[in-house]
Structure formats: C-alpha cells, structure tokens
PQR file of N, CA, C, O and H, with PARSE charges and radii, in Angstrom:
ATOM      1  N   UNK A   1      12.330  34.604 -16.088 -0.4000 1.5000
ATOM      2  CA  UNK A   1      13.561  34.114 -15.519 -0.0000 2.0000
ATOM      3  C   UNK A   1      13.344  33.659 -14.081  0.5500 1.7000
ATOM      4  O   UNK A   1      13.791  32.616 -13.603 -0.5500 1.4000
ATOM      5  N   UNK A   2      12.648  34.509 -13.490 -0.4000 1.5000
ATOM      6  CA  UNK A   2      12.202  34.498 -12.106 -0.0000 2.0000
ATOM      7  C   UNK A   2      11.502  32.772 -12.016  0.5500 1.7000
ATOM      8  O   UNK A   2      12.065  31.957 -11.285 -0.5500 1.4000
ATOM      9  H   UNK A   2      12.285  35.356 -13.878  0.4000 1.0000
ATOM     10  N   UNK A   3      10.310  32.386 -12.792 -0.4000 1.5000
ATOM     11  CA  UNK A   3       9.639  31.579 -12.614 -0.0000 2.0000
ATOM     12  C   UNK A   3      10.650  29.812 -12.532  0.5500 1.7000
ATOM     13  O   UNK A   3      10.553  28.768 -11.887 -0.5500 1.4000
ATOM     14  H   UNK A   3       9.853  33.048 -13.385  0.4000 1.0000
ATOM     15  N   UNK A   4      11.552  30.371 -13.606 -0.4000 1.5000
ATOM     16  CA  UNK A   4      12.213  29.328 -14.065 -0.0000 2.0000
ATOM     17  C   UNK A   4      13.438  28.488 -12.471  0.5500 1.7000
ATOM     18  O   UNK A   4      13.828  27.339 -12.264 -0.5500 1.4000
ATOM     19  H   UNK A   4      11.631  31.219 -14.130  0.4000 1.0000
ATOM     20  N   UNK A   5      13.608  29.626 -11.822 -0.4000 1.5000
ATOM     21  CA  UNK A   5      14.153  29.768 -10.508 -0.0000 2.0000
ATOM     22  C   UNK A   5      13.424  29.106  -9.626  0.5500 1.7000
ATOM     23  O   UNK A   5      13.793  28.111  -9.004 -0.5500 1.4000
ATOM     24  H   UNK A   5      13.292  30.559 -11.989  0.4000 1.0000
ATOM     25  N   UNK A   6      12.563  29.549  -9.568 -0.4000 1.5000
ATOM     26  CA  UNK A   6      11.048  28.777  -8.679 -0.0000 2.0000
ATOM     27  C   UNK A   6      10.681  27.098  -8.849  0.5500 1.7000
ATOM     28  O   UNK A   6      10.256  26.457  -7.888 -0.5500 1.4000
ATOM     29  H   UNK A   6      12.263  30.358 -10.074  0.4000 1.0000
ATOM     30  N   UNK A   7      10.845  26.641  -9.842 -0.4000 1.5000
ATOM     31  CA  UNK A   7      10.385  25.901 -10.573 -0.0000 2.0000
ATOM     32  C   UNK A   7      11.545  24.530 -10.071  0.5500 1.7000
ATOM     33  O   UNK A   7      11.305  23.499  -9.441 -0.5500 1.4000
ATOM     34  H   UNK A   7      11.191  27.161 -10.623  0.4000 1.0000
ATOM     35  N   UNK A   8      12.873  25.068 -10.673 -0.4000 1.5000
ATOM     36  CA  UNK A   8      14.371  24.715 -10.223 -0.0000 2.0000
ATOM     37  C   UNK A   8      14.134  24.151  -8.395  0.5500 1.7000
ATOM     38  O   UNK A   8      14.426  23.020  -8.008 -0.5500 1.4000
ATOM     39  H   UNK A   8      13.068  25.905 -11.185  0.4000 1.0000
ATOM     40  N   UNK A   9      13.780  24.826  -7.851 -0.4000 1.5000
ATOM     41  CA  UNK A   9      13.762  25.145  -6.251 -0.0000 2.0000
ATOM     42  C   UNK A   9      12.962  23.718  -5.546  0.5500 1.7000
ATOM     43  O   UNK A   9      13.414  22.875  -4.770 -0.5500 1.4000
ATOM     44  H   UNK A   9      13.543  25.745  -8.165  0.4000 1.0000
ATOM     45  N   UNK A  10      11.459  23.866  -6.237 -0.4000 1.5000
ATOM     46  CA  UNK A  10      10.514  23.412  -6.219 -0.0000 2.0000
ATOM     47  C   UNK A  10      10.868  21.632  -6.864  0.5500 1.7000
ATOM     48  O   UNK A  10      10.453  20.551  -6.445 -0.5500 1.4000
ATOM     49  H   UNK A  10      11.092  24.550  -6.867  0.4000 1.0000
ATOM     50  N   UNK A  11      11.502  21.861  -7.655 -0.4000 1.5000
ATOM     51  CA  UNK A  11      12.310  20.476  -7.861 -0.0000 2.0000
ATOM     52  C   UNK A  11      12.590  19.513  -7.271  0.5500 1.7000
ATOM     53  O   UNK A  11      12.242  18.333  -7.251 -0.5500 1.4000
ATOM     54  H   UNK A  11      11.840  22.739  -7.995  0.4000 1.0000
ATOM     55  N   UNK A  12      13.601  20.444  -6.538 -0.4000 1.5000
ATOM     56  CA  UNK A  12      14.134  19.781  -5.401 -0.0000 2.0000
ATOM     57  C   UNK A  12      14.168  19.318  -4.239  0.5500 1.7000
ATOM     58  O   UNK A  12      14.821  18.545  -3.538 -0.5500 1.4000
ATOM     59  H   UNK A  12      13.884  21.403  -6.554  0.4000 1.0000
ATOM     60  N   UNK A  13      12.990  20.224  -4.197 -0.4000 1.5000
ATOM     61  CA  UNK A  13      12.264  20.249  -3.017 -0.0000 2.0000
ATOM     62  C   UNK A  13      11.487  19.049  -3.022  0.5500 1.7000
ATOM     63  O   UNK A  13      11.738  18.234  -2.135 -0.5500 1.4000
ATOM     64  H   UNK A  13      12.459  20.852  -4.766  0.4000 1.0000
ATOM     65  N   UNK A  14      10.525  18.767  -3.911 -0.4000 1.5000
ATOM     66  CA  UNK A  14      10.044  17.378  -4.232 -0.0000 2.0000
ATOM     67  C   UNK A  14      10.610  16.314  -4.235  0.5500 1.7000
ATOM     68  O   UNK A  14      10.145  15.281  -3.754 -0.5500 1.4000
ATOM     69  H   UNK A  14      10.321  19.430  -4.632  0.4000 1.0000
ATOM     70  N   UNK A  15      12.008  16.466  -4.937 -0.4000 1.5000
ATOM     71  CA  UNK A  15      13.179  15.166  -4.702 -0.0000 2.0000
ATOM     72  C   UNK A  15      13.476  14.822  -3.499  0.5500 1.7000
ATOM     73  O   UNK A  15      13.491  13.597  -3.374 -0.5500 1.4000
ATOM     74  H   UNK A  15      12.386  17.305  -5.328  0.4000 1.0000
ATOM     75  N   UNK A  16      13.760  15.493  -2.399 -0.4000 1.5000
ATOM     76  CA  UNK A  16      13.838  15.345  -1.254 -0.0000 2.0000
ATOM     77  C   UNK A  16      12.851  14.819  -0.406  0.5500 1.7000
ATOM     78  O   UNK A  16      13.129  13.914   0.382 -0.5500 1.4000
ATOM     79  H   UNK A  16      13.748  16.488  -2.501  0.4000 1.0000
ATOM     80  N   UNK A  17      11.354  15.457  -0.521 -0.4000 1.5000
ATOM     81  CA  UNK A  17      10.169  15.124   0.014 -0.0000 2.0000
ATOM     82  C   UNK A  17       9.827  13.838  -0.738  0.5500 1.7000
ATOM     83  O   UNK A  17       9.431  13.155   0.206 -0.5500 1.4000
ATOM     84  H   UNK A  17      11.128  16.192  -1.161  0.4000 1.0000
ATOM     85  N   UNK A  18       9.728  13.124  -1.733 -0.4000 1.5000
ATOM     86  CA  UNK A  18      10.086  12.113  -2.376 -0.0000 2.0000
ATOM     87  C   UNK A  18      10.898  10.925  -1.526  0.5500 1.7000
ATOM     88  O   UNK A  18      10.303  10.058  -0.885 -0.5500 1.4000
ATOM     89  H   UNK A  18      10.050  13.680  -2.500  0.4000 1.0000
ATOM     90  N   UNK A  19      12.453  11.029  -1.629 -0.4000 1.5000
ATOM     91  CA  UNK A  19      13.128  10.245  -1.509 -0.0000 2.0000
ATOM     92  C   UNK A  19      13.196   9.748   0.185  0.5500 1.7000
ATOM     93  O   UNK A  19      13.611   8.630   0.491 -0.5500 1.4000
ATOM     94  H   UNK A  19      12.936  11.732  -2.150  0.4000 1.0000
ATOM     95  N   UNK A  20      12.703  10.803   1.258 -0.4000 1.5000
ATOM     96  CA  UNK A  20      12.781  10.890   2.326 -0.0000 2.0000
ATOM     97  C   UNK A  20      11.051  10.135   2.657  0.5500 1.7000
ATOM     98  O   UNK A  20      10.881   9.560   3.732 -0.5500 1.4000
ATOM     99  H   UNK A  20      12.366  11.711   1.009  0.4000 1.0000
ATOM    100  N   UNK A  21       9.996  10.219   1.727 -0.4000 1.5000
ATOM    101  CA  UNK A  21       8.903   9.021   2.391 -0.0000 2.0000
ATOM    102  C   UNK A  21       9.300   7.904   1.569  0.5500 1.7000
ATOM    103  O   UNK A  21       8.634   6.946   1.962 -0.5500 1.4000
ATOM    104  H   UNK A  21      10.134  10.686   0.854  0.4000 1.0000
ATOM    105  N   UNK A  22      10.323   7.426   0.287 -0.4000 1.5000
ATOM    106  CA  UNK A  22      10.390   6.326   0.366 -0.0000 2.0000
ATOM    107  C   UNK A  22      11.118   5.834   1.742  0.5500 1.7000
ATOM    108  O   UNK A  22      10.522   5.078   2.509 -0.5500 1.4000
ATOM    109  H   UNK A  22      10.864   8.204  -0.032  0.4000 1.0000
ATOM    110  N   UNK A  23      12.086   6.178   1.942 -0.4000 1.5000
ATOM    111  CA  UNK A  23      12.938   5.948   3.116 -0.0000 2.0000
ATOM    112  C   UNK A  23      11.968   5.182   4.427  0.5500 1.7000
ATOM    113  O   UNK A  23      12.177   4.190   5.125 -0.5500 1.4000
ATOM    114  H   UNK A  23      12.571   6.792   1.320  0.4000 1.0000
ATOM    115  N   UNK A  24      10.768   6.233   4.356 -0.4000 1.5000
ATOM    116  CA  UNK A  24      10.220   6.149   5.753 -0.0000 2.0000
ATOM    117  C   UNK A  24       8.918   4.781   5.317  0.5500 1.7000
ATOM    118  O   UNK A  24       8.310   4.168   6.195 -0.5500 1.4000
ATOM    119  H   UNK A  24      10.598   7.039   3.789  0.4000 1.0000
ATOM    120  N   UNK A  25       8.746   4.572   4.010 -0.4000 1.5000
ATOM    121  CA  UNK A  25       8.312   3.099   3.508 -0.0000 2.0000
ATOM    122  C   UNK A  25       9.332   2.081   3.914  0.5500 1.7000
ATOM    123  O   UNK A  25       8.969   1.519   4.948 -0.5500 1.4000
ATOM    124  H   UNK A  25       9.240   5.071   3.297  0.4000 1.0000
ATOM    125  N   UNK A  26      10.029   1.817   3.640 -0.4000 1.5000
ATOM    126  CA  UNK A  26      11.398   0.718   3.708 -0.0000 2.0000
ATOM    127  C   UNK A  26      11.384   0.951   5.066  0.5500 1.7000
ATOM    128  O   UNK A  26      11.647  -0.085   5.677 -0.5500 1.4000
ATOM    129  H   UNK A  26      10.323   2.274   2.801  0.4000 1.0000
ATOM    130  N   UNK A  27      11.136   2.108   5.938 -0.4000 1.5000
ATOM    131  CA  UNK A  27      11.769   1.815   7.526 -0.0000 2.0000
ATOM    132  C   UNK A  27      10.891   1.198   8.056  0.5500 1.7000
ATOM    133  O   UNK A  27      11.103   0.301   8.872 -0.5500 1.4000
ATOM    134  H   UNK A  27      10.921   2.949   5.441  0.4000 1.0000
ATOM    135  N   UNK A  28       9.737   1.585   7.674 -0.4000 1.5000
ATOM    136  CA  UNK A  28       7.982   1.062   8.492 -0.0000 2.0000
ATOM    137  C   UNK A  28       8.092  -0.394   7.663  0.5500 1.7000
ATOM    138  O   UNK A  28       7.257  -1.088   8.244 -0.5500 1.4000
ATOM    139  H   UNK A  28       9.566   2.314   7.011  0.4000 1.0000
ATOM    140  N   UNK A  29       8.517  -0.975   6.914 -0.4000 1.5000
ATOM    141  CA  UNK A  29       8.394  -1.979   5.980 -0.0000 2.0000
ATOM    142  C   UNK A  29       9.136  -2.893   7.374  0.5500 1.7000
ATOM    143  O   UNK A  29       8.482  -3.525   8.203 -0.5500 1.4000
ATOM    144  H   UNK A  29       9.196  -0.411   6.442  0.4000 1.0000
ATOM    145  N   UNK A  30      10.646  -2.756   7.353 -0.4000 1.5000
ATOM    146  CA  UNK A  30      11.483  -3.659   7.286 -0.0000 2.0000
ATOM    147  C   UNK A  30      12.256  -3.336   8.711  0.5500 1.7000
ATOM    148  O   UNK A  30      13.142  -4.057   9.171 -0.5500 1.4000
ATOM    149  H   UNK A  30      11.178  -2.243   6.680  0.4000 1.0000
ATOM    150  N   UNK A  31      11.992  -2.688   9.042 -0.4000 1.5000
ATOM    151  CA  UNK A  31      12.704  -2.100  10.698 -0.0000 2.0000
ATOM    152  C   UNK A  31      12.425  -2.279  11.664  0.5500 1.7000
ATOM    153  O   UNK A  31      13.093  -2.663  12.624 -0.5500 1.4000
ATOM    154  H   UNK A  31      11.272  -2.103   8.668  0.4000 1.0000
ATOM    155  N   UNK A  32      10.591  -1.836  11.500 -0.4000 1.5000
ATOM    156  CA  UNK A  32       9.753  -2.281  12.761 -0.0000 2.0000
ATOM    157  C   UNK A  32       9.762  -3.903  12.738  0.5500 1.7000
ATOM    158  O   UNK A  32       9.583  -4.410  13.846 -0.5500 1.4000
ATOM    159  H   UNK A  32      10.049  -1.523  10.720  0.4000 1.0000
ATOM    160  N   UNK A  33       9.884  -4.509  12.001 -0.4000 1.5000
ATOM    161  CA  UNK A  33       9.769  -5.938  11.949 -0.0000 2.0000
ATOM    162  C   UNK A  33       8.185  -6.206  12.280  0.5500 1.7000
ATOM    163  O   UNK A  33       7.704  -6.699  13.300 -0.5500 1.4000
ATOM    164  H   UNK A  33      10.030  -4.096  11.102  0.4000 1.0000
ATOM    165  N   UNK A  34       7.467  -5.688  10.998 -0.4000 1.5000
ATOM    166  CA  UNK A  34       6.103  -5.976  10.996 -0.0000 2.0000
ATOM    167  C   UNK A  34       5.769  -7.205  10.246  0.5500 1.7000
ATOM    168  O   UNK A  34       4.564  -7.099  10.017 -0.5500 1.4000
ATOM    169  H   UNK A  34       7.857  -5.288  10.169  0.4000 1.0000
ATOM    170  N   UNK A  35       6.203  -8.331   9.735 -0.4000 1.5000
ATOM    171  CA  UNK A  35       6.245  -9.601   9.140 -0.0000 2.0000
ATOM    172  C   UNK A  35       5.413 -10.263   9.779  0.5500 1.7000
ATOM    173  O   UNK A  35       5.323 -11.415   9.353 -0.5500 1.4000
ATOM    174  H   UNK A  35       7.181  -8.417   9.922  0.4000 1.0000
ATOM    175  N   UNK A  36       4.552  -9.954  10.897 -0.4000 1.5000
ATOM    176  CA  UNK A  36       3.794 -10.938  11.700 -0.0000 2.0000
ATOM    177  C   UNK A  36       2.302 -10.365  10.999  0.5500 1.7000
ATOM    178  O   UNK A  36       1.332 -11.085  10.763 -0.5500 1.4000
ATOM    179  H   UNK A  36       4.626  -9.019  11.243  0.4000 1.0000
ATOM    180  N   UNK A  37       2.369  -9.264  10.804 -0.4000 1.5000
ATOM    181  CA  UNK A  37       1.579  -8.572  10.557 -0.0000 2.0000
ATOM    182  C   UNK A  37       1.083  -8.783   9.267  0.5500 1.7000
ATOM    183  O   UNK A  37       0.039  -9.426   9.382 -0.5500 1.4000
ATOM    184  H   UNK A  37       3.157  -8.680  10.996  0.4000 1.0000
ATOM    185  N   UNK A  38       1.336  -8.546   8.076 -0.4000 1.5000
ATOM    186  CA  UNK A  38       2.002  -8.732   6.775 -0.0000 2.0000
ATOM    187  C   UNK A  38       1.570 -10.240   6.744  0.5500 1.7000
ATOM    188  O   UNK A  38       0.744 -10.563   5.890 -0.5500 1.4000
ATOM    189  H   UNK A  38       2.183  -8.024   7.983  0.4000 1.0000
ATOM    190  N   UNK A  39       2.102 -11.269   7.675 -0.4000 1.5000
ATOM    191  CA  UNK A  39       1.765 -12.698   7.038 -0.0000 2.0000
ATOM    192  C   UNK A  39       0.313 -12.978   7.290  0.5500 1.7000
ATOM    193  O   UNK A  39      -0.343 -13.722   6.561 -0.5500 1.4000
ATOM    194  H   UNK A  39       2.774 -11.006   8.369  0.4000 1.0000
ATOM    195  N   UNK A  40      -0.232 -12.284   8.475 -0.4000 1.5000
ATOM    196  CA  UNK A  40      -1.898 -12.283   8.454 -0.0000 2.0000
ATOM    197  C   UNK A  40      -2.301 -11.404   6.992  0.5500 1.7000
ATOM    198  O   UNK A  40      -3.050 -12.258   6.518 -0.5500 1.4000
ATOM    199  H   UNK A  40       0.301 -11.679   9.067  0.4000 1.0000
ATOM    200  N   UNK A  41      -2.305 -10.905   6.535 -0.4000 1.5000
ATOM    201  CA  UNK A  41      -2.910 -10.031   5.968 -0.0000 2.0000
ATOM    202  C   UNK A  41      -2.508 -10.902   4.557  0.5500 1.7000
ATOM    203  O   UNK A  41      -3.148 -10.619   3.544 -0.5500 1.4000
ATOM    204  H   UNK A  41      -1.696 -10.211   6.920  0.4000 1.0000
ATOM    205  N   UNK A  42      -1.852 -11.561   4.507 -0.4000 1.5000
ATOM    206  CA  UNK A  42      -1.511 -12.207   3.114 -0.0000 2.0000
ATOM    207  C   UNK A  42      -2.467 -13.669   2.928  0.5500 1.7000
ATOM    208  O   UNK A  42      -2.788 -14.403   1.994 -0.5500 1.4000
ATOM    209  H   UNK A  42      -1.333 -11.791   5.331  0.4000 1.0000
ATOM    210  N   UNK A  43      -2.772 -13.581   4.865 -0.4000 1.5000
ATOM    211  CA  UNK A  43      -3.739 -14.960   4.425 -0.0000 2.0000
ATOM    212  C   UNK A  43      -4.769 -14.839   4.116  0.5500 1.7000
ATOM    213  O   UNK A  43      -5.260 -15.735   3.429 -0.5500 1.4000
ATOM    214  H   UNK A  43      -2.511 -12.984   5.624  0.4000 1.0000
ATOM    215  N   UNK A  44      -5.732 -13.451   4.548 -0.4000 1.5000
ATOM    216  CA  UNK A  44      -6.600 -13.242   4.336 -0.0000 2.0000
ATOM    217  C   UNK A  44      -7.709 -13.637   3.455  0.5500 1.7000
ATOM    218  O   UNK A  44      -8.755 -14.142   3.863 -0.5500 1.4000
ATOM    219  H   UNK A  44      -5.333 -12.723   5.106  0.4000 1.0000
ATOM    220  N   UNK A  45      -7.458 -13.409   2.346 -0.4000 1.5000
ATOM    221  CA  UNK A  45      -8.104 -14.108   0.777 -0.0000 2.0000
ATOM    222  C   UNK A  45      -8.492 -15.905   1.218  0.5500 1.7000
ATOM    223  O   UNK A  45      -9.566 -16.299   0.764 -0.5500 1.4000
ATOM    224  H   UNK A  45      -6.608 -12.999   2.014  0.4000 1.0000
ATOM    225  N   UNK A  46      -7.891 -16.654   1.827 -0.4000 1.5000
ATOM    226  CA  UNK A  46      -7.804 -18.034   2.013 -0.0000 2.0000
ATOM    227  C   UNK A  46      -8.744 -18.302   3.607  0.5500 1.7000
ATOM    228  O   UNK A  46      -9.073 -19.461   3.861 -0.5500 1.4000
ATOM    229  H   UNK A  46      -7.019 -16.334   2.195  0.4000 1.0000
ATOM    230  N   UNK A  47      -9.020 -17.476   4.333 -0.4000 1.5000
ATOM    231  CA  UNK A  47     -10.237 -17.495   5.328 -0.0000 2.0000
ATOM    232  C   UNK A  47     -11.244 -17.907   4.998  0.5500 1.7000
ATOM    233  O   UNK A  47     -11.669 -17.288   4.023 -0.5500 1.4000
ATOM    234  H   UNK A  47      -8.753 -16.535   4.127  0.4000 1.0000
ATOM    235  N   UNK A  48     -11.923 -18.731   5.353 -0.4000 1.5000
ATOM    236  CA  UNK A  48     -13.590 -19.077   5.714 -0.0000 2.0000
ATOM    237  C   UNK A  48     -14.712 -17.979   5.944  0.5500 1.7000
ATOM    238  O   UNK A  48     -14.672 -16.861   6.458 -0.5500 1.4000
ATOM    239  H   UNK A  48     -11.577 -19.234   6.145  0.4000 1.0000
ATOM    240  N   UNK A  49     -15.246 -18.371   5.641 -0.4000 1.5000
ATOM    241  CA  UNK A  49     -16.426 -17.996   6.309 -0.0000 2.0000
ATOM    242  C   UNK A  49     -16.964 -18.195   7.649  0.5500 1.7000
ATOM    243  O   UNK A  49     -16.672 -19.262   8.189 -0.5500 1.4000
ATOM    244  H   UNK A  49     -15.278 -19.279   5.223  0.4000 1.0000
ATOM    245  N   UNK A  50     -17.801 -17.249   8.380 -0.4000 1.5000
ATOM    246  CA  UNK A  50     -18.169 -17.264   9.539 -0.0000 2.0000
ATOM    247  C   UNK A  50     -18.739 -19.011   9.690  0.5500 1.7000
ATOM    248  O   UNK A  50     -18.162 -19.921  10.286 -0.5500 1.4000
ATOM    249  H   UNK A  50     -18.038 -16.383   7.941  0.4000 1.0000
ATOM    250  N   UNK A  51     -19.791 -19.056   9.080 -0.4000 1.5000
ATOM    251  CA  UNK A  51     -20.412 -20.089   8.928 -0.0000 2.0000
ATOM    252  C   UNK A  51     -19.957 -21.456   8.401  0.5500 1.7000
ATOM    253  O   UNK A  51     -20.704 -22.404   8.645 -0.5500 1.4000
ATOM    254  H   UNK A  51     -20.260 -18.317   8.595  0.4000 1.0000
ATOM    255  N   UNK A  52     -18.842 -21.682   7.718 -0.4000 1.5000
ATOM    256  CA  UNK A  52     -17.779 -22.504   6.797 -0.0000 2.0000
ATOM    257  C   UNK A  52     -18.192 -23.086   5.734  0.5500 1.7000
ATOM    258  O   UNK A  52     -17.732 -24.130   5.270 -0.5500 1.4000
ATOM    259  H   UNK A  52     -18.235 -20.913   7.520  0.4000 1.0000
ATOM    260  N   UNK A  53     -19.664 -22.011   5.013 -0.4000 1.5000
ATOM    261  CA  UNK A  53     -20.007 -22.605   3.700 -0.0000 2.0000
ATOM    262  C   UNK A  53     -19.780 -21.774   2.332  0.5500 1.7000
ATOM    263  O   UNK A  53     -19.665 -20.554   2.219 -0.5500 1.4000
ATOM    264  H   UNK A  53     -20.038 -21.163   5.390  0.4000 1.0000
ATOM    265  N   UNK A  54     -19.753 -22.578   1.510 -0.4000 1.5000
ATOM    266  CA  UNK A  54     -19.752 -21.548   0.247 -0.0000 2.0000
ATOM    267  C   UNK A  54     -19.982 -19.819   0.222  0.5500 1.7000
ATOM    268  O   UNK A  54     -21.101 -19.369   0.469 -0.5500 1.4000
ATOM    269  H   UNK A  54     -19.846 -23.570   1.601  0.4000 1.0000
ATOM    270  N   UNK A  55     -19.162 -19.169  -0.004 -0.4000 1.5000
ATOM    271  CA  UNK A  55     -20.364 -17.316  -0.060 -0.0000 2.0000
ATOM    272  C   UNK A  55     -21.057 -17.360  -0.576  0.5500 1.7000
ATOM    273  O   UNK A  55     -20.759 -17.911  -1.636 -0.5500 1.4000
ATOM    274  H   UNK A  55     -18.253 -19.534  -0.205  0.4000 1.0000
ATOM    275  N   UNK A  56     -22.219 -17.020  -0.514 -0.4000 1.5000
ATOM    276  CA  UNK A  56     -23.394 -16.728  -1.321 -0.0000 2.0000
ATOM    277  C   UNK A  56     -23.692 -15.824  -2.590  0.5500 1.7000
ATOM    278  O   UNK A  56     -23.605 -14.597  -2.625 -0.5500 1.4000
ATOM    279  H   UNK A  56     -22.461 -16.573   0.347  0.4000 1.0000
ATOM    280  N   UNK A  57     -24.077 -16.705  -3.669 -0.4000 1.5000
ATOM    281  CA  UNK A  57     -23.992 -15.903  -4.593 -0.0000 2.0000
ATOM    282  C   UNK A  57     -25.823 -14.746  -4.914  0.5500 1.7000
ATOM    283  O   UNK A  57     -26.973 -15.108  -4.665 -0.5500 1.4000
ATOM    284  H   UNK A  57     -24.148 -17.703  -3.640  0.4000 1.0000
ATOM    285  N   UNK A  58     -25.485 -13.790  -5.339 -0.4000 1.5000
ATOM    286  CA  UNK A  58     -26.629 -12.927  -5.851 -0.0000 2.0000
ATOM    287  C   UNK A  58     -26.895 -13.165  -7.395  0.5500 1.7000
ATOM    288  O   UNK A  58     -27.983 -13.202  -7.969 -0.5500 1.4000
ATOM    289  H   UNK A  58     -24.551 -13.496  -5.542  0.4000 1.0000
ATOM    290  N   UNK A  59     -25.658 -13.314  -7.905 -0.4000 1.5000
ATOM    291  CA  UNK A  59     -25.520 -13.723  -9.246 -0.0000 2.0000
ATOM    292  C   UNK A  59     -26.764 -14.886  -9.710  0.5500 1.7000
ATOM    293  O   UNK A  59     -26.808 -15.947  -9.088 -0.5500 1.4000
ATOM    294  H   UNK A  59     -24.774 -13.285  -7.438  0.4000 1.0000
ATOM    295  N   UNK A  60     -27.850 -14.594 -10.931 -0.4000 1.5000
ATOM    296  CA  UNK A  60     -28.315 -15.327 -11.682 -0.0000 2.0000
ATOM    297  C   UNK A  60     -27.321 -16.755 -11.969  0.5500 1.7000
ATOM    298  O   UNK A  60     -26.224 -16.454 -12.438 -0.5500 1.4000
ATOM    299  H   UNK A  60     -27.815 -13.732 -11.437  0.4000 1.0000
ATOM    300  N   UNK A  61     -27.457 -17.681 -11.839 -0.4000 1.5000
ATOM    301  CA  UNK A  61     -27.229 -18.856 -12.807 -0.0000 2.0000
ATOM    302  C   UNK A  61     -27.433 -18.850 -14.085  0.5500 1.7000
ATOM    303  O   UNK A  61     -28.612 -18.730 -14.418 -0.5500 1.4000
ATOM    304  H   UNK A  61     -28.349 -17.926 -11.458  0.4000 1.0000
ATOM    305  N   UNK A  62     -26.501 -18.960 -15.077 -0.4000 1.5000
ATOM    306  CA  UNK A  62     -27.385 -19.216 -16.734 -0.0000 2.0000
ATOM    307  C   UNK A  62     -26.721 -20.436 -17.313  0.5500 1.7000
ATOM    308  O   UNK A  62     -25.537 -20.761 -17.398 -0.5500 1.4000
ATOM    309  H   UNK A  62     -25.543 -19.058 -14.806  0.4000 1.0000
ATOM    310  N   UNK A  63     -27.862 -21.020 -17.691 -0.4000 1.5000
ATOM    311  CA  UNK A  63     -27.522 -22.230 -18.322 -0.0000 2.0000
ATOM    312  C   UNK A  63     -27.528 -23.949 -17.926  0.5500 1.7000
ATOM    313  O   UNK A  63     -27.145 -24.775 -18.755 -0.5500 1.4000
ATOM    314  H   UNK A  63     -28.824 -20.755 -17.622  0.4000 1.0000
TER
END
C-alpha cells in the first residue's frame, strides 16, 4: 500500500519537473530572442569550405 503512495507522489513529482523544463525550452527558445543565433546555425550545412573546393572524398570510386 505504502509503495503504491510513493509511486503516486513520485508521479507528480515528474509531471511538474517535466512540464516546468518544457517551459524553460519555450523561454530559452522564444524570449531571449535567440533567432540570430538559430539562423546561423541553420546555415551551416550550406558553408564552404576553407579552401572553396569540393570535400574530399576517402571513399573508393566504383565503376
């Protein structure tokens, strides 16, 4: 009976610890107004190279 109490407690406790770091996602998301940040990091993939040629492959050729 005891455990089942614990368990109950522990629940809720998680729901709370849960719902309170989404909160603190959405605040760090959308509050600080980090969008400057965020739009570098989205370009990333589309950067050059140091050098501005192809990456180099290790990969065999076949065929």
């Amino acid at each position: 009976m005891a455990i089942a109490f614990i368990f109950n407690d522990l629940s809720s406790v998680m729901t709370v610890v849960s719902l309170t770091t989404f909160i603190g996602i959405l605040w760090w998301t959308f509050v600080l107004n980090r969008s400057a940040d965020f739009d570098e990091a989205a370009h990333l993939p589309f950067a050059d190279d140091a050098d501005g040629g192809p990456p180099s492959s290790t990969e065999n050729k076949h065929g």
